[in-house]
DSSP file (Angstrom, degrees, kcal/mol; ACC not computed):
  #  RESIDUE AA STRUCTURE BP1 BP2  ACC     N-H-->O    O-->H-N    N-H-->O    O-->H-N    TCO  KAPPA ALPHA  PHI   PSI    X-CA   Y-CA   Z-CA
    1    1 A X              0   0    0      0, 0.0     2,-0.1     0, 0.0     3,-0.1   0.000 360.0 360.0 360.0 159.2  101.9  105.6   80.8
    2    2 A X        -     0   0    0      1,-0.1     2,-0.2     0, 0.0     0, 0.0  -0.363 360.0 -73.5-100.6-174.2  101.0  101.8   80.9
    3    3 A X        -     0   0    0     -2,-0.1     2,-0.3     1,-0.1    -1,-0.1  -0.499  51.3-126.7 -91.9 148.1   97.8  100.6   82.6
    4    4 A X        -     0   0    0     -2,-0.2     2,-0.3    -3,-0.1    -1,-0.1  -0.699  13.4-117.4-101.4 149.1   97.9  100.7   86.4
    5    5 A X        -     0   0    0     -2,-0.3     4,-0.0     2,-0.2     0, 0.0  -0.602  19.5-139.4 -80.0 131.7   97.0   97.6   89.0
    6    6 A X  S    S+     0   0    0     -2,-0.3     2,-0.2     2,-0.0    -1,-0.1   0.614  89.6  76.0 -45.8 -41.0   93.9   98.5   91.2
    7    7 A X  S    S-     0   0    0     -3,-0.0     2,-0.3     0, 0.0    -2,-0.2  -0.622  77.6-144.0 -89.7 144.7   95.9   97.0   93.6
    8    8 A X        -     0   0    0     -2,-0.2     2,-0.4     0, 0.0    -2,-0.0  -0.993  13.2-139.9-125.9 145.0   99.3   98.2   95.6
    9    9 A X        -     0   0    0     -2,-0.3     2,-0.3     1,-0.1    25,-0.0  -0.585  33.7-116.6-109.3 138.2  101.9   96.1   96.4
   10   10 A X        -     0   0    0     -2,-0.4    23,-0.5     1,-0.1    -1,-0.1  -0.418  20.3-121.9 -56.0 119.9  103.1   97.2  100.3
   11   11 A X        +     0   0    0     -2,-0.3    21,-0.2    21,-0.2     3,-0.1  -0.393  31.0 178.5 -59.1 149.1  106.6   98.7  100.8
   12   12 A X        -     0   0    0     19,-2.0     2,-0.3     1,-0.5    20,-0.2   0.430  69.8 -14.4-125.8 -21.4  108.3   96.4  103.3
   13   13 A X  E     -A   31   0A   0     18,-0.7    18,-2.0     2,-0.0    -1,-0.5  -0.905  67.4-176.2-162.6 140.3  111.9   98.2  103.5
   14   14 A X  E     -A   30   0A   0     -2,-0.3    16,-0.2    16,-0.2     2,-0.1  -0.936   5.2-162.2-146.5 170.0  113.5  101.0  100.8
   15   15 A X  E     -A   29   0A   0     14,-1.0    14,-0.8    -2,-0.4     2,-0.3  -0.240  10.8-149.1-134.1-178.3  116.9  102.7  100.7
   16   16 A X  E     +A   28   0A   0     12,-0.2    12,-0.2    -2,-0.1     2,-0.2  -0.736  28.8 153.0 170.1 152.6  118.5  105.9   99.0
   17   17 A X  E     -A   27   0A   0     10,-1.5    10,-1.6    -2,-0.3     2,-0.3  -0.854  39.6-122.8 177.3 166.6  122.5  105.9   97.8
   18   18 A X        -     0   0    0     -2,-0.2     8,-0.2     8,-0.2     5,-0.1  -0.969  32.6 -97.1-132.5 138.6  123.9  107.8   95.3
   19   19 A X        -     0   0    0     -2,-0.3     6,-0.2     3,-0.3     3,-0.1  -0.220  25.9-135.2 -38.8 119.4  125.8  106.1   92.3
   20   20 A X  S    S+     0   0    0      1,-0.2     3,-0.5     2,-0.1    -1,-0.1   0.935 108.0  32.4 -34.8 -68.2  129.7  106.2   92.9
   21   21 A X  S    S+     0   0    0      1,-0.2    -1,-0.2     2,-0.1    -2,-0.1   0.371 122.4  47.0 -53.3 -18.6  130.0  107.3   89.3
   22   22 A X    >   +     0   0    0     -3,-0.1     3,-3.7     3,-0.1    -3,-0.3  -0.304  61.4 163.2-130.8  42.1  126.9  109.3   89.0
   23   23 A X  T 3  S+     0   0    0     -3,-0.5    -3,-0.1     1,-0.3    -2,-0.1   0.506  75.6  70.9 -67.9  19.2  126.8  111.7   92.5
   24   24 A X  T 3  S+     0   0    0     -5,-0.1    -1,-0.3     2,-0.0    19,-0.3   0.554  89.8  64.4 -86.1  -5.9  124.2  113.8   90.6
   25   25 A X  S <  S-     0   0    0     -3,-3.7     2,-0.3    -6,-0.2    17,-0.2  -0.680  70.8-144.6-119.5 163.6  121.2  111.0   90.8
   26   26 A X  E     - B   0  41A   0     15,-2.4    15,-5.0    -2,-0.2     2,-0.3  -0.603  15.3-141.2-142.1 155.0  119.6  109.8   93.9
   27   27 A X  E     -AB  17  40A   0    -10,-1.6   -10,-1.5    -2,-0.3     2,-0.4  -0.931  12.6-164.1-149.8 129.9  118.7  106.4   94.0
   28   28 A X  E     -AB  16  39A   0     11,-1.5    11,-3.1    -2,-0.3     2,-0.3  -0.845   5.7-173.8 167.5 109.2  115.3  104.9   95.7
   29   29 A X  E     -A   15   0A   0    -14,-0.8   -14,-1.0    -2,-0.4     2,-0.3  -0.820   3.2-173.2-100.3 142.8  115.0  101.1   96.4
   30   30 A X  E     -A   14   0A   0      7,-0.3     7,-2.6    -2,-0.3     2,-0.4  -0.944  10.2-152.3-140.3 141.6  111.7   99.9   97.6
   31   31 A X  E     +AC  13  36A   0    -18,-2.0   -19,-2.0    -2,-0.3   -18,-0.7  -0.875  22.7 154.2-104.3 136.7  111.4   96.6   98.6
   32   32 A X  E >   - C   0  35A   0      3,-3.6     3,-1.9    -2,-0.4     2,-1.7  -0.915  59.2 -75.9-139.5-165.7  108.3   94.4   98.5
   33   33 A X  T 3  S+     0   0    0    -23,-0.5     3,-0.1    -2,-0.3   -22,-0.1  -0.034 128.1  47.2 -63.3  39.1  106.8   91.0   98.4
   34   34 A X  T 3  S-     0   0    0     -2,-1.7     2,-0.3     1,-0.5    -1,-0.2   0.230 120.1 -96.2-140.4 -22.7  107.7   90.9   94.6
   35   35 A X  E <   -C   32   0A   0     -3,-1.9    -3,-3.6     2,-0.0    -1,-0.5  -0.965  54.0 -34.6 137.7 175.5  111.2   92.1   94.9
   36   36 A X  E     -C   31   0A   0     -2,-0.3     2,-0.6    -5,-0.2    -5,-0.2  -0.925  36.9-158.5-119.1 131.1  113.1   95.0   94.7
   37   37 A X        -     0   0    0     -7,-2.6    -7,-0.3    -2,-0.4    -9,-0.0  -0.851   5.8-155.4-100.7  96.2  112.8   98.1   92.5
   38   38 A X        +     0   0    0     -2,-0.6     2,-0.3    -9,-0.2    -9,-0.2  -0.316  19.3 177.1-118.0 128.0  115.8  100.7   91.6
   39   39 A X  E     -B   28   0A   0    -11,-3.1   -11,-1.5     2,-0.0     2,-0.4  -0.898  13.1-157.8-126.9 143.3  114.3  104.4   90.6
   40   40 A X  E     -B   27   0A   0     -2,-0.3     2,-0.3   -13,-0.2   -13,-0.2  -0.938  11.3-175.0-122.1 159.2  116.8  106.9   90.0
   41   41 A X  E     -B   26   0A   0    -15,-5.0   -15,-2.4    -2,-0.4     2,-0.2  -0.906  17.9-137.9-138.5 160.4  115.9  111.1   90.3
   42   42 A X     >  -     0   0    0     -2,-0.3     4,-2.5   -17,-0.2   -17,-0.1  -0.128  46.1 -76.0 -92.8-176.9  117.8  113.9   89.6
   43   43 A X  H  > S+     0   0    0    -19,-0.3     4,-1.8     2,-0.2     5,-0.3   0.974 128.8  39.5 -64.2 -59.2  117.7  116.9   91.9
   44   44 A X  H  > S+     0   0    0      1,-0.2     4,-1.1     2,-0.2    -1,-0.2   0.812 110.6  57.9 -50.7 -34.4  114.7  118.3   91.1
   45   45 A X  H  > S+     0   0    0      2,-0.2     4,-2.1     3,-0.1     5,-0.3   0.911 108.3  47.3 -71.1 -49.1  113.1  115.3   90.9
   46   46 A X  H  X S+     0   0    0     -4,-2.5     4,-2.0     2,-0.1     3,-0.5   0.987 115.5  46.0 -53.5 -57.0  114.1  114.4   94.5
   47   47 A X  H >X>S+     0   0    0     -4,-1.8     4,-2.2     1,-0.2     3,-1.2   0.993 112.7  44.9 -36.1 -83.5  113.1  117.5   95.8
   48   48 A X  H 3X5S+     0   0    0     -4,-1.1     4,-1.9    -5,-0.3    -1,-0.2   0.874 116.0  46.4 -36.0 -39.2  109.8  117.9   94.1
   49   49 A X  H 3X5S+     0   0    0     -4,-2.1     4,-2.2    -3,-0.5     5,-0.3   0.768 109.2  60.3 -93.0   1.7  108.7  114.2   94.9
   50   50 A X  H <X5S+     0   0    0     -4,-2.0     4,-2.5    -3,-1.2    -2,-0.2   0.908 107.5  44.6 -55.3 -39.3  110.0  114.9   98.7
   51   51 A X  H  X5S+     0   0    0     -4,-2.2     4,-2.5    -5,-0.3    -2,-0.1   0.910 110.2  54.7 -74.4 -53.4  107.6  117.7   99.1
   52   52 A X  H  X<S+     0   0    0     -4,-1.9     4,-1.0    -5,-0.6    -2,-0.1   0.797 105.3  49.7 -46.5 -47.4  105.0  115.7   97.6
   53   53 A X  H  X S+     0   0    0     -4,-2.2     4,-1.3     2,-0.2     5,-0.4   0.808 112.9  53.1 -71.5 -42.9  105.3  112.7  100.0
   54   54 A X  H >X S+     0   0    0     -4,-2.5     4,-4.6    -5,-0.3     3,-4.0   0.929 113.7  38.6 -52.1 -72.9  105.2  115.3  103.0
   55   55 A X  H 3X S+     0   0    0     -4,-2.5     4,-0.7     1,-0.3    -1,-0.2   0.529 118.1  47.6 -51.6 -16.3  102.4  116.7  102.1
   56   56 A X  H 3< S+     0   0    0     -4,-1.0     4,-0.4     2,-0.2    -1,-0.3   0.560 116.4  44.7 -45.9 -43.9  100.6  113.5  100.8
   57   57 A X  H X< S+     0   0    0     -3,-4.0     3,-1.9    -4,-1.3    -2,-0.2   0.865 104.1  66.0 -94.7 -29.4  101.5  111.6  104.0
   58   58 A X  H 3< S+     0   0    0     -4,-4.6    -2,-0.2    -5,-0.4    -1,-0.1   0.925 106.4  57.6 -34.0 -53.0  100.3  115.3  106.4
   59   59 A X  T 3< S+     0   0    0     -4,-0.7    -1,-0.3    -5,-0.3    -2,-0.2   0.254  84.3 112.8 -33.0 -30.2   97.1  114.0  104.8
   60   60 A X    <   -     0   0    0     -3,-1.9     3,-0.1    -4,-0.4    -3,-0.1  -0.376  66.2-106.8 -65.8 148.4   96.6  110.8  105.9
   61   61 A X        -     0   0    0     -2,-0.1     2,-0.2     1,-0.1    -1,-0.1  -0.164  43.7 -98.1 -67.2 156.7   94.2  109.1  108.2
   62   62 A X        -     0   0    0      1,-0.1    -1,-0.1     3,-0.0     3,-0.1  -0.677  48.2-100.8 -76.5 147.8   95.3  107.9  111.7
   63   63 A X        -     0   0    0     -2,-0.2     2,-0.3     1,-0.1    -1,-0.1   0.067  47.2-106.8 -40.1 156.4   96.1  104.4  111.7
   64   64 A X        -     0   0    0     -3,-0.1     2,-0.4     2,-0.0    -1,-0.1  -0.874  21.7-146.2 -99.5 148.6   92.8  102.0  113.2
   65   65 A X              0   0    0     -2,-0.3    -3,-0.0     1,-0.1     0, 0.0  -0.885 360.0 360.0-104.7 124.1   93.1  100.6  116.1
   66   66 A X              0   0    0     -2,-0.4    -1,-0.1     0, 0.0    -2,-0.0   0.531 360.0 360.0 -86.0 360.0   91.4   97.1  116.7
């Protein structure tokens, strides 16, 4: 793995498709103020990081309110 940013760059918009040619990969755009970034997952790999992101987001603080 390469060295990681301290910093994280903000989703602003992402997508999911599946390749015409390829309907076994799942496909994950995330958009930010840099661009946009194409990840493709297998089935298990969607699943597994689906699960991950529930339980990750179950976990999160409520938003602040100013």
């Amino acid at each position: 793995m390469t060295n990681r940013s301290t910093t994280a760059d903000f989703v602003t918009a992402f997508a999911t498709g599946w390749p015409e040619a390829q309907p076994d990969l799942m496909v994950l755009s995330l958009t930010t103020q840099k661009g946009v970034q194409d990840f493709a997952f297998n089935r298990e790999q969607a699943l597994l990081i689906a699960k991950t992101i529930k339980d990750t987001a179950a976990k999160l603080a409520k938003p602040k309110t100013s």
